[in-house]
DRENDRENDO-218090 format. One record per residue (C-alpha): residue in three letters; x, y, z. Coordinates in steps of 0.001 Angstrom, whole numbers, plus 500000, padded with zeros to 6 digits. Layout:
BEGIN
AlaXYZ/...
***
This chain:
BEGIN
Unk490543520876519762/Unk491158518140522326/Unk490216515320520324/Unk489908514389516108/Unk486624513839515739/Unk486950511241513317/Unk484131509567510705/Unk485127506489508489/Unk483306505997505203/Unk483367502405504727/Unk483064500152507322/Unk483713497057505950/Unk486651494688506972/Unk489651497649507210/Unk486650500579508549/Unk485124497683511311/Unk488836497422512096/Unk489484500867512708/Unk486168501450514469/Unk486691498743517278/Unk490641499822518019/Unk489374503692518398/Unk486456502696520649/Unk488808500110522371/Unk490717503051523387/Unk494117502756521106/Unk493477506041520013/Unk493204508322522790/Unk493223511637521020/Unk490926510214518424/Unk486795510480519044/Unk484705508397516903/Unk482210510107515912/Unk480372509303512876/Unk480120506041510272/Unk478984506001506919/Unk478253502821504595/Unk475165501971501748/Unk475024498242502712/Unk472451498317505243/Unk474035494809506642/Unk476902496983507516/Unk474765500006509195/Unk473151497053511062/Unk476328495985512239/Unk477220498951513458/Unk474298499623515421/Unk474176496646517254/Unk478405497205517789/Unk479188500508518298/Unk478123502959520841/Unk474731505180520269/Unk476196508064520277/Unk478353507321517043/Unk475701508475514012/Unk475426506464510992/Unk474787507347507342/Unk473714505815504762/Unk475226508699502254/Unk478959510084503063/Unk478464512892501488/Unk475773513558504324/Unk478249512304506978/Unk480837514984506023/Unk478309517848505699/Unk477154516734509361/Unk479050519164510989/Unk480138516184512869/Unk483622515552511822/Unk486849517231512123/Unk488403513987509721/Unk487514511273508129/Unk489295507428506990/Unk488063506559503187/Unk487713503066503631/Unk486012501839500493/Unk486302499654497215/Unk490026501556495250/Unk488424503123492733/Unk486263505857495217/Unk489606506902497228/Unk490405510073495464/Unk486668510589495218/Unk486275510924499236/Unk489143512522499471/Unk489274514973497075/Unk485354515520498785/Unk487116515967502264/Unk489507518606500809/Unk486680520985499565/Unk484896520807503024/Unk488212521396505126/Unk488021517712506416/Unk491588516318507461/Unk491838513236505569/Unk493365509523506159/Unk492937507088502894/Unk492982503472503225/Unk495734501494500629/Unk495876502139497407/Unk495496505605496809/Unk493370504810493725/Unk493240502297491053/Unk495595504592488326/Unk498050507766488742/Unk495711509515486506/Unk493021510211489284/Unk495319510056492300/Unk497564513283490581/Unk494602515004490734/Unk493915514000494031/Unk497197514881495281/Unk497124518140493292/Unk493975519045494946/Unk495453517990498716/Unk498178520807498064/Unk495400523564497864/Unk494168522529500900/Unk495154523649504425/Unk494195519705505747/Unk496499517308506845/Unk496440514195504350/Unk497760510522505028/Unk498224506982503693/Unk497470504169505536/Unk500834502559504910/Unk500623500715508557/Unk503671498615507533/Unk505500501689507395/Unk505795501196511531/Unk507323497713511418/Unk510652497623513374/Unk512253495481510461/Unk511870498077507448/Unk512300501160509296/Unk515872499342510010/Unk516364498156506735/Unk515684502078505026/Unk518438502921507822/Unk520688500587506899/Unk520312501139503215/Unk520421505101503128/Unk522622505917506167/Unk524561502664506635/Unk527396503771504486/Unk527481500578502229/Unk527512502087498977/Unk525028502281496456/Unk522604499392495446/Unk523113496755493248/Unk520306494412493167/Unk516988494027494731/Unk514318490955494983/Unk511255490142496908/Unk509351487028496834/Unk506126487873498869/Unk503840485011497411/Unk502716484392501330/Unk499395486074499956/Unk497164482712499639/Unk492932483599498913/Unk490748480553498108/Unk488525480860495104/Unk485839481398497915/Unk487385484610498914/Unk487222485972495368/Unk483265485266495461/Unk482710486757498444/Unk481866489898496344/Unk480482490961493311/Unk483364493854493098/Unk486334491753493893/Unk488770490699491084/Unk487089492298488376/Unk488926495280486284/Unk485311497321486946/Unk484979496877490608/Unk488637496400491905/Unk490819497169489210/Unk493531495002489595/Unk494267491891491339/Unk497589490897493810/Unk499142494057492991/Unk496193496427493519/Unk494731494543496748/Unk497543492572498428/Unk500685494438497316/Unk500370498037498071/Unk502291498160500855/Unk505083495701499403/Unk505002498184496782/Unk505267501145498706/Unk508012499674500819/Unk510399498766497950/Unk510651502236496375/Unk510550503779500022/Unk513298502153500729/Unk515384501432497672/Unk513968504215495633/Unk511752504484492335/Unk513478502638489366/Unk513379504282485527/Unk512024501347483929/Unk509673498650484718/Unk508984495085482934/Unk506308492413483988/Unk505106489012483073/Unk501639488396484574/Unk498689485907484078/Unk494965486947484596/Unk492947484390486242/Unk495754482063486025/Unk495098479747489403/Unk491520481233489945/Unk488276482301488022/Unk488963486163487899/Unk490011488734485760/Unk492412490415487351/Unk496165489074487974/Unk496822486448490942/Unk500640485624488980/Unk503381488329488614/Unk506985488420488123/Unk508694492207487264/Unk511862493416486223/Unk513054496825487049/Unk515986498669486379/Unk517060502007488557/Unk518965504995487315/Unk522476504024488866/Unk522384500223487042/Unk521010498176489758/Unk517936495717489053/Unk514983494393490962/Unk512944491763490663/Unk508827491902492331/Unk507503488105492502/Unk504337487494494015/Unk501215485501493436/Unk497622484572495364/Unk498550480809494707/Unk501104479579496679/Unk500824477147499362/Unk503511477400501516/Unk504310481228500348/Unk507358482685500535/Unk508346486519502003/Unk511740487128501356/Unk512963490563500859/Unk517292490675500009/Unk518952494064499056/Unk522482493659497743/Unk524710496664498176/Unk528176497306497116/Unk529339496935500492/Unk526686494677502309/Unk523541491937501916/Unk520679492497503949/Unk517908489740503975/Unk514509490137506027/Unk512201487109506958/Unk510469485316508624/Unk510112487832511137/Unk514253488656511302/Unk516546490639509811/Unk520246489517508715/Unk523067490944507550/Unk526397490016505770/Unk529034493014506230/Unk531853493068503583/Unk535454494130504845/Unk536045496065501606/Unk533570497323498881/Unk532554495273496285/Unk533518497055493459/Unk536297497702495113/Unk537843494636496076/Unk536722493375492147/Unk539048495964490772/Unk542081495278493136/Unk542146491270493836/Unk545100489230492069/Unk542791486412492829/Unk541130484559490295/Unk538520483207492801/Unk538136485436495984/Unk535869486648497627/Unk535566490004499693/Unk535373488502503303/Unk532099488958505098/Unk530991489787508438/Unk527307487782509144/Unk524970488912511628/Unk521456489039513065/Unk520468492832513473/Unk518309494056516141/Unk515170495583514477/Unk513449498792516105/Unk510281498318517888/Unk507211498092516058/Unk505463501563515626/Unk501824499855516211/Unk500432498926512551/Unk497455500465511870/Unk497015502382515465/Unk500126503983515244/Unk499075505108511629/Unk495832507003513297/Unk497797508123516052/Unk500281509617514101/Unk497326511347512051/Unk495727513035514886/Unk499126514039516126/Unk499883515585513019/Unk496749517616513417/Unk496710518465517246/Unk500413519160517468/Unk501825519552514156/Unk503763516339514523/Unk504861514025511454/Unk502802510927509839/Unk503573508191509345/Unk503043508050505192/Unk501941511495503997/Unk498953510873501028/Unk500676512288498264/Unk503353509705498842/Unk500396507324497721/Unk501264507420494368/Unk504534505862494180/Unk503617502075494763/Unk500786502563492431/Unk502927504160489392/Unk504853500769490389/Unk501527498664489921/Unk500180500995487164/Unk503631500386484987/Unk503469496221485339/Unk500118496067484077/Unk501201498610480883/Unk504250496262480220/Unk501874493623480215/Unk499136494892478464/Unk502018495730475657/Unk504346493267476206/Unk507245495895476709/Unk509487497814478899/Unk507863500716480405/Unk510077503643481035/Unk509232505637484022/Unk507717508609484381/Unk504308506330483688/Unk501920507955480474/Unk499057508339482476/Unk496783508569479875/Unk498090505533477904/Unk497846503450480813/Unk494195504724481330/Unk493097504156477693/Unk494245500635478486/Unk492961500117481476/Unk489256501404480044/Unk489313498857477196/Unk489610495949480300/Unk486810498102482391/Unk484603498029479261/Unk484548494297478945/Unk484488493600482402/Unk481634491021483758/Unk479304491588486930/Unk479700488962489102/Unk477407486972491372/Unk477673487760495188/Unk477239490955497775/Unk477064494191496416/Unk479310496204498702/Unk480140499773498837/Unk482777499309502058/Unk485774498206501686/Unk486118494371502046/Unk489410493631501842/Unk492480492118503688/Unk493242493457507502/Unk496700493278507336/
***
């Protein structure tokens, strides 16, 4: 095999996306071959955009019996991920799944569960897994030698959506179409980032409002607590209503601070360890000293491109991804618990009970409401 040939099932905003940068080229060992979507707006798009000899289907399950495809990229509404994928796995289909892995742990266990008795390679689109600035920042915190953490926060309320983006269709922002709100849609990767690179906590609490600053079901106002094994806590903030937003992400170790935004990284050194320094001081009022300093992020690993090009690396030549799938269900056990301390208005101790939180999540499905606007079966959402 010279080239993946690759089909995406969805091919709404995220599978358009990925179509034009593999036919632009960005993904030389990648071969588009195949699309698949039920809007026919969306087929129609694609034959008046892509290239004739790329097929389209109107049923995926079609596409991937086609004989066409060595892979394909689930790119569809959250709650069909595992569905494709798990459908990829029985037909020996290398597989790359669009953020989140699925709407609740539940179905994405089984998912994973199923990827392990496969002989396909599996990935997450976790693009923001390549940025310069948190590759450095996992560094920093896991090899830098500056003790263990002590605090975590991240205000990412830089997520502003107009009520007109919630309309725009009929499955957005509802519990039976989307399944969640900011966390499900706009967080994942924040999410996935945190625990990537501070580590899962053991117990999650969250304050959220549904419909709060829009006309939805689903949450556009969160603030969580966690609390990790060693002590340290963490607070997630983040909303769909702020205007300026914020993205401000500040680890505090024992022996340094590091901040990232707006695009930079900084970095406050301490000359002796925290917990150190409180033990030993005669000093009512000091302060360990600090060394400040902006730090010199790696270079970008190319977002979504370097995702896919990592993916058909990892099949041609054995090479790593960038976010294997089965790492999908960390962020999302994250998301999953916030809702259940919500829903019960208490702490939720990690590991999540799966079926609790399903049970729960069913009574919301059940009393869900069809809204008004395009039925879609691709996946709509953000490009980012």
């Amino acid at each position: 095999m010279k080239k993946v040939r690759l089909g995406i099932i969805g091919i709404g905003n995220m599978g358009t996306g990925h179509a034009k940068n593999i036919i632009a080229g960005k993904c030389p060992e990648i071969q588009l071959t195949a699309v698949a979507d039920i809007n026919p707006d969306r087929l129609q798009w694609a034959k008046e955009n892509l290239p004739d000899t790329i097929k389209r289907f109107d049923d995926a399950l079609q596409m991937l019996d086609s004989g066409l495809l060595d892979a394909a990229l689930v790119a569809v509404p959250h709650y069909d991920h595992p569905k494709y994928a798990m459908a990829c796995f029985d037909r020996g289909l290398h597989v790359m799944v669009e953020k989140p892995a699925g709407v609740y742990t539940k179905q994405v266990r089984e998912m994973n569960e199923a990827s392990e008795k496969s002989n396909v390679v599996f990935g997450m689109m976790f693009n923001q897994r390549t940025s310069g600035i948190y590759r450095k920042m996992r560094d920093l915190v896991q090899k830098g030698g500056y003790g263990q953490i002590k605090r975590t926060n991240w205000i990412i309320t830089d997520w502003y959506r107009s009520q007109y983006y919630y309309d725009s269709g009929s499955w957005r922002a509802t519990w039976a179409g989307e399944g969640g709100g900011v966390l499900l849609n706009q967080c994942p990767h924040n999410l996935d980032l945190w625990q990537w690179i501070c580590g899962m906590p053991v117990k999650v609490s969250a304050h959220m409002y549904f419909g709060k600053w829009h006309d939805i079901e689903v949450e556009d106002d969160v603030t969580a607590f966690v609390e990790y094994e060693n002590g340290a806590t963490g607070t997630f903030v983040t909303t769909t209503a702020d205007a300026p937003g914020t993205n401000r992400f500040e680890i505090t170790m024992e022996g340094a601070k590091l901040v990232a935004e707006d695009g930079k990284l900084y970095l406050w050194e301490l000359e002796t360890n925290e917990r150190e320094f409180c033990k030993i001081s005669k000093d009512s009022f000091a302060k360990p000293k600090t060394t400040f300093r902006e730090v010199e992020p790696y270079e970008d690993g190319g977002w979504h491109v370097g995702v896919l090009n990592a993916f058909a690396g990892a099949i041609l030549h054995g090479t790593p991804l960038i976010a294997g799938g089965e790492e999908g269900i960390n962020g999302l056990t994250l998301s999953n618990a916030m809702h259940l301390s919500q829903w019960l208005d208490k702490p939720i101790a990690l590991p999540l009970d799966e079926d609790l939180f399903y049970e729960e999540l069913q009574k919301r499905v059940a009393s869900s409401k069809q809204k008004t606007g395009r039925s879609v079966f691709s996946d709509t959402g953000d490009s980012y």
